[in-house]
Structure formats: C-alpha cells, structure tokens
C-alpha positions as CSV (number, residue, x, y, z in Angstrom):
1,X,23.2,-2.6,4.0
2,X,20.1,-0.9,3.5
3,X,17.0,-2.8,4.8
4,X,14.1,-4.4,2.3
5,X,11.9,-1.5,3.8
6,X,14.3,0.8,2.7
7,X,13.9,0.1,-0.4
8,X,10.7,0.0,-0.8
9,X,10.9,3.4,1.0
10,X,13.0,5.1,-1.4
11,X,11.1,3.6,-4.8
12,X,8.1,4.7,-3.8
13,X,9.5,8.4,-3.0
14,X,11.5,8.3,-6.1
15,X,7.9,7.6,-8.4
16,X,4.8,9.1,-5.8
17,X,3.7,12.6,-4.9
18,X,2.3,11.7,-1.7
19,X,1.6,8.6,0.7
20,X,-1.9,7.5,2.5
21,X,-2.3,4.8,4.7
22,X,-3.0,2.8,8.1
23,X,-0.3,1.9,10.1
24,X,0.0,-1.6,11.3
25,X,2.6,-4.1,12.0
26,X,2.5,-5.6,8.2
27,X,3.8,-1.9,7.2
28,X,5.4,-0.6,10.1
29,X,9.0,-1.0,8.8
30,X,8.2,1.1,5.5
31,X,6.5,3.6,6.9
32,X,8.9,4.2,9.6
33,X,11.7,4.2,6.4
34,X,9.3,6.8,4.4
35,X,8.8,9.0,7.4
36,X,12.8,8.8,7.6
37,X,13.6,9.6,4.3
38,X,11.9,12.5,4.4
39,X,10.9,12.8,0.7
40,X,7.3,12.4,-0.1
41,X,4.4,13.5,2.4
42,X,2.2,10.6,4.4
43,X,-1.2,11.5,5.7
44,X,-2.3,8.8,8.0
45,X,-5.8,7.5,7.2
46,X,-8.8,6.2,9.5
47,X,-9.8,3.3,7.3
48,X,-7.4,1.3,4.4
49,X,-10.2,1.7,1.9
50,X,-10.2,5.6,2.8
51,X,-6.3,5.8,2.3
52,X,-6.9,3.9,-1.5
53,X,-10.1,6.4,-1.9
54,X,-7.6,9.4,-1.0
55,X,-4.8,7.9,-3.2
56,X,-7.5,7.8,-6.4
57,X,-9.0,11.5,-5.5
58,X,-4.8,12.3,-5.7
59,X,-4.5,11.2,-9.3
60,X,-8.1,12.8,-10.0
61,X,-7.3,15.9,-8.8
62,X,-4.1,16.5,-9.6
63,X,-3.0,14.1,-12.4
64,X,0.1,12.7,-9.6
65,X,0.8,9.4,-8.3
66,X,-0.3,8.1,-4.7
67,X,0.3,5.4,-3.0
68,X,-1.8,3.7,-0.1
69,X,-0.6,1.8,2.6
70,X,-2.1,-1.4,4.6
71,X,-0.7,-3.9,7.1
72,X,-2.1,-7.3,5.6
73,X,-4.9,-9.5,6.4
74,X,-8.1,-7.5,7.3
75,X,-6.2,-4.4,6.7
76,X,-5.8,-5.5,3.4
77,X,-9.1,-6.3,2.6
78,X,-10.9,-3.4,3.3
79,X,-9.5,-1.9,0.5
80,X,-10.7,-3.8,-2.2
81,X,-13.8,-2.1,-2.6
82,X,-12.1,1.2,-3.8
83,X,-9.1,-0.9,-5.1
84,X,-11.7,-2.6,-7.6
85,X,-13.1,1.0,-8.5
86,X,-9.6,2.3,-9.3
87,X,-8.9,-0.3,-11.1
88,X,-12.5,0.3,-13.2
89,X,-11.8,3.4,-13.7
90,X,-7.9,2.9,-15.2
91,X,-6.3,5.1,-12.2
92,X,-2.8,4.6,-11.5
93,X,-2.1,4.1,-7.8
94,X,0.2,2.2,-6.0
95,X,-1.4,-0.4,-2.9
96,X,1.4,-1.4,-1.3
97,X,0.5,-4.2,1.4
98,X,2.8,-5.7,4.1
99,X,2.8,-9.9,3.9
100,X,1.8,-12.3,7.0
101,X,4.1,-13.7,9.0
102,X,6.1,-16.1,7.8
103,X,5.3,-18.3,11.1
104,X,3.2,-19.3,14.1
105,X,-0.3,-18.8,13.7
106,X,-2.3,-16.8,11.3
107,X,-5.8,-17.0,11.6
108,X,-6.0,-13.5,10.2
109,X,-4.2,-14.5,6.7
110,X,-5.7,-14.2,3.8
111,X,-4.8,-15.1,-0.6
112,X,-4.0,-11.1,-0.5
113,X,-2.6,-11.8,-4.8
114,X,-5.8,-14.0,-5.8
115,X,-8.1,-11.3,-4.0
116,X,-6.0,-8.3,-5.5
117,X,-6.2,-10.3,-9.2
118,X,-10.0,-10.7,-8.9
119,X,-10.8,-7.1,-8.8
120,X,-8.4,-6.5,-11.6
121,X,-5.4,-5.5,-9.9
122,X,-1.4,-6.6,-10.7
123,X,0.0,-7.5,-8.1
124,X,4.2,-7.4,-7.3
125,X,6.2,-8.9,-4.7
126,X,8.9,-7.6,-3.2
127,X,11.4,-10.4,-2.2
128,X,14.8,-9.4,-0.9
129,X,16.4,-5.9,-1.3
C-alpha cells in the first residue's frame, strides 16, 4: 500500500509544473517520493521564503503551477512573508508543509493553520492516504 507521502507525491505531480523547497525532516518523506516518481522537476532552495518567492515568479512567468516545500516549525515560518504577498496578489501556489511530531518535545512547534489563515491563506490537511 502506497505510503501518505506517496500520495501527496503523486497529487502534486499530477496538478504542478515544477517543485521548490528546503529539505528537512517535516518533508523528507515527500520529497524523497517526488524525486522517485520522477514526474515534475524539484529545485532545492537556500531559504523556505525563497522556494515560495520562486514558486510565485513560476506562475508569473509562465502562467503554471508551483509548489514550495518546508519542513515545519521555523521552516515554516519563514515563508509567510512571501506566502502573505502571494496570497495579495491572488497567485495560485501550492505551500505544502510537513506537521510536528506527534510526540516528545517540541519547543520548535508552532499554530502553522492560524499563522497560514492570518496572511490569507487556506490551508488543507492531509490525514491518512
């Protein structure tokens, strides 16, 4: 049975052009399920908010959907600064964030759905496959 992350893997590739993001152990799985599949391009990115940034320029540029990638946490919000332009200026882009730990300790964790609503974004979350 295919894995959550493979799921998530092959929606995005069936609906985006191409992939942006930083790598980290709240996206690991997916990515490693993306670069697997094989079907839509991912350029790794030096900052989250650059890989949003580079998602937006995409659908600017070429009138495609992109998708950016960020482990959670910290990793997550550095993005909201471009997340909150995107969502300003009505382009479509797909964040797709990985979730906390489920347990021990998380001094790291953050609301990631009341800080993604409060710049405008919807937010989705992906439960089982």
């Amino acid at each position: 049975m295919p894995s959550v992350s493979a799921h998530v893997a092959a929606t995005l590739a069936a609906h985006v052009q191409h992939v942006f993001g930083v790598m980290g152990n709240g996206n690991a799985y997916v990515l490693d399920a993306l670069e697997r599949q094989g079907a839509v391009p991912y350029t790794p990115m030096r900052h989250e908010g650059g890989a949003v940034v580079a998602a937006d320029a995409f659908h600017r540029a070429s009138g495609g959907l992109a998708a950016a990638t960020a482990t959670y946490g910290a990793g997550f919000t550095n993005t909201l600064t471009a997340l909150a332009e995107a969502v300003q200026a009505r382009i479509p882009l797909i964040l797709l964030v990985g979730d906390e730990p489920t347990s021990g300790p998380r001094p790291w964790g953050v609301d990631q759905i009341a800080l993604a609503s409060a710049v405008g974004a919807r937010t989705y979350t992906v439960g089982r496959a």
